[in-house]
N, C-alpha and C positions, 0 to 999 in steps of 0.2 A: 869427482865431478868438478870442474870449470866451468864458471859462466863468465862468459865476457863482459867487461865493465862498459856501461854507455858511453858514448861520449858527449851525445845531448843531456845530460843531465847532471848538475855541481852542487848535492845534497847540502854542502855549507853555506852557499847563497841562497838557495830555495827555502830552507827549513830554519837555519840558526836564529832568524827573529823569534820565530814562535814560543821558544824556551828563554830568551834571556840570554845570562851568562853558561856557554857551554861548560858543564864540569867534567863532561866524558864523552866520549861519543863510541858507538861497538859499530864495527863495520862491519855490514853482509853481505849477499851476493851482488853480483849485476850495480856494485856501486851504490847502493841501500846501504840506512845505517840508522842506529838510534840515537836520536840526541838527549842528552842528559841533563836538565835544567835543576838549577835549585832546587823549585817548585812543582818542575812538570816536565812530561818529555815528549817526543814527537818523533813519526818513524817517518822519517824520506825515504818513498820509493821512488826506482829509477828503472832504465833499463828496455824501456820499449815505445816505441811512438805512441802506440795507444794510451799511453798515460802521461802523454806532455800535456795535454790541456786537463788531465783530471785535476779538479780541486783536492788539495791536501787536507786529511783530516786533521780538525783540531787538536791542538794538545792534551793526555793526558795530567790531571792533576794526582799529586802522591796521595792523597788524599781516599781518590776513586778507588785506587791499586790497595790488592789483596798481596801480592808477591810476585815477582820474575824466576826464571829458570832456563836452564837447557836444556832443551827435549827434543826428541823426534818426531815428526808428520810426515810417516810411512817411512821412508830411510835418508831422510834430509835430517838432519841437525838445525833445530829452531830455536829463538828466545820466543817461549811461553808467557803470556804478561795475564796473571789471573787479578781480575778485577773485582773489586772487594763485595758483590756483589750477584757476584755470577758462580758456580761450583767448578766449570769447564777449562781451562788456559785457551789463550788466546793466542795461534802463534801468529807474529808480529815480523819477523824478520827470519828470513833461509841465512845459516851461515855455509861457507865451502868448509871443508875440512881445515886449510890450515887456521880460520879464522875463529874457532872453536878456544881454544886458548889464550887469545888475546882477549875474548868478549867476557871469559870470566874475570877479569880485571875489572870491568867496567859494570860488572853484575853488583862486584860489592859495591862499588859506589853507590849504585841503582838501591841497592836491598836497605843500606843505612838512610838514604831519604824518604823512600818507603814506611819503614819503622817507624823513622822519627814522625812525620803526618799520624801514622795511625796513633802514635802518643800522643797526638795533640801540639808537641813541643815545638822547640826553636827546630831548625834546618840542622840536620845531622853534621857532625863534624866532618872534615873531608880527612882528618889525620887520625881520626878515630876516637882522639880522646877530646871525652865533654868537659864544658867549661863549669863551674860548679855557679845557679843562681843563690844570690843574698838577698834575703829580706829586709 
């Protein structure tokens, strides 16, 4: 399946304040993408006129987040974003086939801020290895 990319619509101007500094971002269809904030992330959708004047929803805090994933919503390939709160996933963004591979790169980013929120602690390492605190 292809879907065509908009061309009213430039997900990094529209979305990239919401999160801060982007640390990742997973690309979906129709030009849709997740942005990956320190703290929080934000799904730009794109893709159709009837969604140029929708307001963007606010950002997720890692906080809220239960876990991310890829999954299926009937025979699309989706990032599931289950919210610490809820039992169901949420899916969040359609990927095309080839973009399946790429977005698990940007999962583990996704999953180690995650974690780290729900520890309570500092911002998860982006290299993976934590920095040891001193009393």
């Amino acid at each position: 399946m292809v879907i065509a990319r908009s061309s009213i619509c430039d997900p990094g101007a529209t979305c990239a304040s919401d999160v801060g500094n982007v640390v990742a971002r997973i690309e979906g269809a129709a030009g849709s993408a997740v942005l990956v904030g320190l703290d929080r992330l934000t799904v730009c959708r794109c893709g159709g006129p009837s969604l140029v004047r929708r307001i963007p929803r606010a950002p997720w805090s890692y906080a809220d987040l239960g876990d991310v994933a890829i999954g299926s919503y009937g025979s699309l390939p989706v990032i599931l974003l289950r919210l610490s709160h809820t039992s169901e996933p949420l899916p969040i963004l359609i990927l095309e086939r080839g973009q399946v591979g790429p977005a698990l790169d940007g999962l583990v980013t996704l999953r180690r801020l995650i974690a780290a929120a729900s520890r309570g602690g500092a911002k998860a390492p982006i290299g993976g290895v934590a920095a040891r605190r001193t009393a």
